[in-house]
C-alpha positions as a printed Julia matrix, in Angstrom:
277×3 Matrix{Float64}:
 -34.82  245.01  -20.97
 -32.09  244.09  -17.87
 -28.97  245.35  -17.56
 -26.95  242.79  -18.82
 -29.4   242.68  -21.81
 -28.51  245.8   -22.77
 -25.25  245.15  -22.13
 -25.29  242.4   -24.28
 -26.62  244.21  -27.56
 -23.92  246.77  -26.96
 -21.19  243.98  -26.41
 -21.91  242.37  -29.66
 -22.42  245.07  -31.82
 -19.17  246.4   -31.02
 -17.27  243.12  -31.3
 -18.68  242.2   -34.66
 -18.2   246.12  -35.21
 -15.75  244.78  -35.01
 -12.82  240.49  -37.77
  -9.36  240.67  -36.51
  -5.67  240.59  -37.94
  -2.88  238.71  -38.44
   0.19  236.63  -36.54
   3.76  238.08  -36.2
   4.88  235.87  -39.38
   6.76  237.66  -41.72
   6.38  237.77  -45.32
   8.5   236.03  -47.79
  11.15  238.54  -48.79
  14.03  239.63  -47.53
  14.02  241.57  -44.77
  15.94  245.05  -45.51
  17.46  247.21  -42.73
  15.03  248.66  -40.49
  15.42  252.31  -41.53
  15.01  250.82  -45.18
  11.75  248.78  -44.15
  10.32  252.43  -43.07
  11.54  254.18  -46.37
   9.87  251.62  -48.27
   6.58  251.52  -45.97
   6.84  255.26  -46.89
   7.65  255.5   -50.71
   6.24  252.32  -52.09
   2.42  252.67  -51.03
   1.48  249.66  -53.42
   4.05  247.15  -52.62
   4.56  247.3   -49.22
   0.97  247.47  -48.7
   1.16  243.98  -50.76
   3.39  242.59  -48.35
   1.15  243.81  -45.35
  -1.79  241.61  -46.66
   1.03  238.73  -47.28
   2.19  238.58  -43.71
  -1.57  239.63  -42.02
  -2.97  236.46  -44.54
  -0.4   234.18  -42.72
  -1.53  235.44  -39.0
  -2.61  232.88  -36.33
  -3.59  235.26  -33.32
  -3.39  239.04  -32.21
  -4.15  240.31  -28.61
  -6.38  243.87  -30.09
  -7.84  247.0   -27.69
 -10.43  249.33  -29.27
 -12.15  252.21  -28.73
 -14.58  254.25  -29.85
 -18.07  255.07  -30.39
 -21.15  252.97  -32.42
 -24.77  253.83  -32.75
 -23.78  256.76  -30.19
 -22.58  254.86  -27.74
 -19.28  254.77  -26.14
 -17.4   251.27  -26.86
 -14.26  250.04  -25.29
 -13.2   246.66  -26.23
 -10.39  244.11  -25.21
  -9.59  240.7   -25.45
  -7.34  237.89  -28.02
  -7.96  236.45  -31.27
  -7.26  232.7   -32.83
  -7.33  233.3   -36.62
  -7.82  229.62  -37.07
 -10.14  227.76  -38.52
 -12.67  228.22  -37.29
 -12.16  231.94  -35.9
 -12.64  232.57  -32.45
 -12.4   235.64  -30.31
 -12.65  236.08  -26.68
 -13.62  239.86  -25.52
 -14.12  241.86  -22.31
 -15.77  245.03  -22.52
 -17.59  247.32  -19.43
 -21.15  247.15  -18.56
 -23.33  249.49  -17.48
 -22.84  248.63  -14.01
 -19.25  248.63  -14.41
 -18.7   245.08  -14.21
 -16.93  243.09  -17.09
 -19.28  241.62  -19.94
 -17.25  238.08  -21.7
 -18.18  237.86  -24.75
 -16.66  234.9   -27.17
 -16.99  234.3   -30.92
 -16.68  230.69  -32.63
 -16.89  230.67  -36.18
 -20.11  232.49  -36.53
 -21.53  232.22  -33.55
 -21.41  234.41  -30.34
 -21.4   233.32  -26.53
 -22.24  236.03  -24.26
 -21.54  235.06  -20.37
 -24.65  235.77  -18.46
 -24.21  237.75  -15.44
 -24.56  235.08  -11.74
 -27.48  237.04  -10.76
 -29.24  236.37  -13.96
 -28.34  232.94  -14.5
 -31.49  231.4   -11.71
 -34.16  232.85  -14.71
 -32.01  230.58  -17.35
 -32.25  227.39  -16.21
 -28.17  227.99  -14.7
 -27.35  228.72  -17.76
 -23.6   230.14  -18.15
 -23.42  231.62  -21.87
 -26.39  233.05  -24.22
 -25.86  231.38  -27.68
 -26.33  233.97  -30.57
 -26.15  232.87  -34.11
 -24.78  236.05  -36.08
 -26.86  235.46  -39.0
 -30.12  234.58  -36.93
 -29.23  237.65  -34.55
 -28.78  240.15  -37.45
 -31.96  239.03  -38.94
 -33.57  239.15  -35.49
 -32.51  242.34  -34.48
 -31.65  244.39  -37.83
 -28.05  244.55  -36.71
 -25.46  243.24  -38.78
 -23.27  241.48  -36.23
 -21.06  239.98  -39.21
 -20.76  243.25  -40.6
 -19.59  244.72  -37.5
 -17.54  241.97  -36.79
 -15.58  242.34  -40.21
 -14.58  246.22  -39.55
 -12.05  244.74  -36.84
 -10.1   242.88  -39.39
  -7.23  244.92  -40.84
  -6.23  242.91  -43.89
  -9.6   244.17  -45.74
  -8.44  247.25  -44.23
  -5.2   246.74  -46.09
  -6.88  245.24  -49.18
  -9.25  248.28  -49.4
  -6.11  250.74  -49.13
  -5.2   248.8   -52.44
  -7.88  249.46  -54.24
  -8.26  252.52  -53.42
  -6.36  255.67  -55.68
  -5.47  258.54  -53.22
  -3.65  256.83  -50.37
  -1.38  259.24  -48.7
   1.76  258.34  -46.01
   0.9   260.91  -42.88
   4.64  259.99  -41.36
   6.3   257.54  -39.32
   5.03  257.43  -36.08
   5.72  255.45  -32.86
   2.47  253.35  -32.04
   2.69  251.34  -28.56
   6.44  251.29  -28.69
   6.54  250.14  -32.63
   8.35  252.68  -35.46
   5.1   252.43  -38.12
   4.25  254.58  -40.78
   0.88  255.98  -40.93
  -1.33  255.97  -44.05
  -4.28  257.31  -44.36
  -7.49  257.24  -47.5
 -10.94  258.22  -47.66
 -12.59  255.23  -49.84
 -15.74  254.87  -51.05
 -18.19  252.74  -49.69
 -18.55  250.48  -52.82
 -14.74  249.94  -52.58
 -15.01  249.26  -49.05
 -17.68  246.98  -49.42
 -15.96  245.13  -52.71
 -13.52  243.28  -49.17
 -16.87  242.03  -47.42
 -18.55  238.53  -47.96
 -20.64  238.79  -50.55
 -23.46  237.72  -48.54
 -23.7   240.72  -46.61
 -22.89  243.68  -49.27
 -26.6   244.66  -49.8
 -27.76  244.81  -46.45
 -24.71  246.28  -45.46
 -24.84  249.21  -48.57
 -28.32  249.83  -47.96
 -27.59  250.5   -44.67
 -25.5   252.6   -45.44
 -27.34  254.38  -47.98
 -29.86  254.83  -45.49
 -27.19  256.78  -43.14
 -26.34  258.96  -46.45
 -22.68  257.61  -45.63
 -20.68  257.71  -49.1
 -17.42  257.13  -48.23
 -15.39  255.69  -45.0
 -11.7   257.36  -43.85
  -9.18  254.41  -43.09
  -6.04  254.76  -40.8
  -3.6   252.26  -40.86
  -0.57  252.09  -39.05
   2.35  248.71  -40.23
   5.66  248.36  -38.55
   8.57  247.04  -39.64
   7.61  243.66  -39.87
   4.62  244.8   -42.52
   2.08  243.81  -39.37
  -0.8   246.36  -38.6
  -0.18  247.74  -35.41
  -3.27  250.3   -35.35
  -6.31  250.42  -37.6
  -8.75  253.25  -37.51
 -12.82  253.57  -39.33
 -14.88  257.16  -39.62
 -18.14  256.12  -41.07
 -20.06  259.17  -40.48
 -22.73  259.36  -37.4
 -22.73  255.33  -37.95
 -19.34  255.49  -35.21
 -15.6   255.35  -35.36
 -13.09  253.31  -33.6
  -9.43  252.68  -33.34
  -8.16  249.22  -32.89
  -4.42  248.78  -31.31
  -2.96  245.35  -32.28
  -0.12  243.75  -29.74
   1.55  239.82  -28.92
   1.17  238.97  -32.36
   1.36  235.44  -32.31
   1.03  234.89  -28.55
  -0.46  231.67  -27.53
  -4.87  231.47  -27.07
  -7.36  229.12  -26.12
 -10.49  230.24  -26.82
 -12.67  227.06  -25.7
 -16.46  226.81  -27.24
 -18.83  226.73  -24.06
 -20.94  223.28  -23.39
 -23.9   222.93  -24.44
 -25.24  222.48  -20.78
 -24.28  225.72  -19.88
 -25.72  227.37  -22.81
 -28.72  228.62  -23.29
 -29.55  229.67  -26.91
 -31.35  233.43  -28.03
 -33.02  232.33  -30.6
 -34.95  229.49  -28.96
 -35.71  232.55  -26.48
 -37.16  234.75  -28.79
 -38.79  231.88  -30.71
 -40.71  230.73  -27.23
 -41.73  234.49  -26.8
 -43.54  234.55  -30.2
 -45.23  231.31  -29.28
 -46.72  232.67  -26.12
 -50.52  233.73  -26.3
 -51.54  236.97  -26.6
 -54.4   239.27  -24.74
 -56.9   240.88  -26.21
């Protein structure tokens, strides 16, 4: 496998290891004093929580960082988010060789930017088309998955659910007064946020990893907005996600077709080819 192949498989998994957060709209209340917005973040776990996943739910765009590790390797993440409809995502993340991978996600589908010295073999091709569905059934990763770890409303909504959710402190996270709460929750509550369509896989997978339960981090400031997010799942990673610019302006464009060239065509043309005996 090339470089930038690898690369690539590393590049997606983290980003769909990463689903993303929430616009600097506030929710519908009225705003109390700032040092009365922390008290509350700090004594009333269950409603201000509430209002977190009110004012993440009414989010447009985020500019997020993460790091971490998945599948024992080192990840390091950055890029903007358009929680439109559809979603779409544009990261940057290291390669092996040091140089900067692009890697964008429309709706359910992820563009990878092919490296110049690579594009010759594709036809010219720019981007490498992979369907997150087809690619997870392709390559036993669950992009989606991944890809809905990043999002810290069903980080918020699983704090809900969840009994046991302590306050750590207030703490000052990229220049923001937050309060930090923390909660180990069980995978079956984590997994109650998911879509549907990808709980089984997803438990199994877990089951598989002997993983039980997942420790949350989350971090709101004063205008009940996520401002860091943090996942321990065991030997399966951990990462910490910073979120900054809410609201800031993005265009995230979809790539032409006639600069695309698409993986699973790719892998379907490989099958087709004869074998020796």
């Amino acid at each position: 496998m090339s470089l930038w192949k690898k690369t690539t498989v590393l590049a997606v998994s983290t980003l769909t290891a990463v689903a993303l957060t929430a616009c600097g709209s506030k929710p519908d209340v009225d705003a109390p004093a700032q040092a009365s917005v922390l008290e509350l973040l700090a004594s009333d776990l269950k409603g201000s929580l509430q209002k977190t996943v009110d004012a993440t739910s009414k989010s447009d765009s985020v500019t997020v960082k993460m790091q971490g590790t998945a599948g024992g390797e080192k990840i390091s993440v950055q890029g903007v988010v358009d929680l439109g409809d559809p979603f779409k995502a544009e990261m940057t993340t290291p390669g092996e060789d040091g140089a900067p991978t692009v890697v964008r996600m429309v709706g359910g589908v992820i563009y990878v930017e092919i490296p110049e010295k690579e594009r010759a073999s594709l036809g010219g091709k720019r981007w490498m088309k992979l369907d997150l569905s087809a690619a997870g059934d392709q390559s036993g990763m669950n992009f989606s998955k991944q890809f809905e770890d990043v999002d810290p409303t069903k980080q918020v909504k699983t704090l809900l659910a969840t009994e046991g959710v302590t306050v750590v402190g207030e703490e000052t996270v990229n220049g923001a007064r937050t309060v930090h709460y923390t909660v180990t929750a069980p995978v079956a509550t984590y997994l109650g946020q998911l879509d549907a369509k990808l709980r089984a896989g997803v438990e199994a997978e877990y089951a598989k990893q002997g993983i039980k339960d997942i420790k949350i981090d989350l971090w709101v400031d004063e205008q009940y907005q996520p401002r860091r997010a943090g996942m321990n799942m065991g030997k399966m990673g951990e990462f910490t996600v910073d979120y900054t610019d809410y609201g800031k302006p993005v265009n995230i464009e979809t790539p032409a077709p006639a600069e695309t060239a698409d993986f699973a065509e790719m892998l379907k043309g490989l099958k087709d080819l004869p074998t020796s005996n």
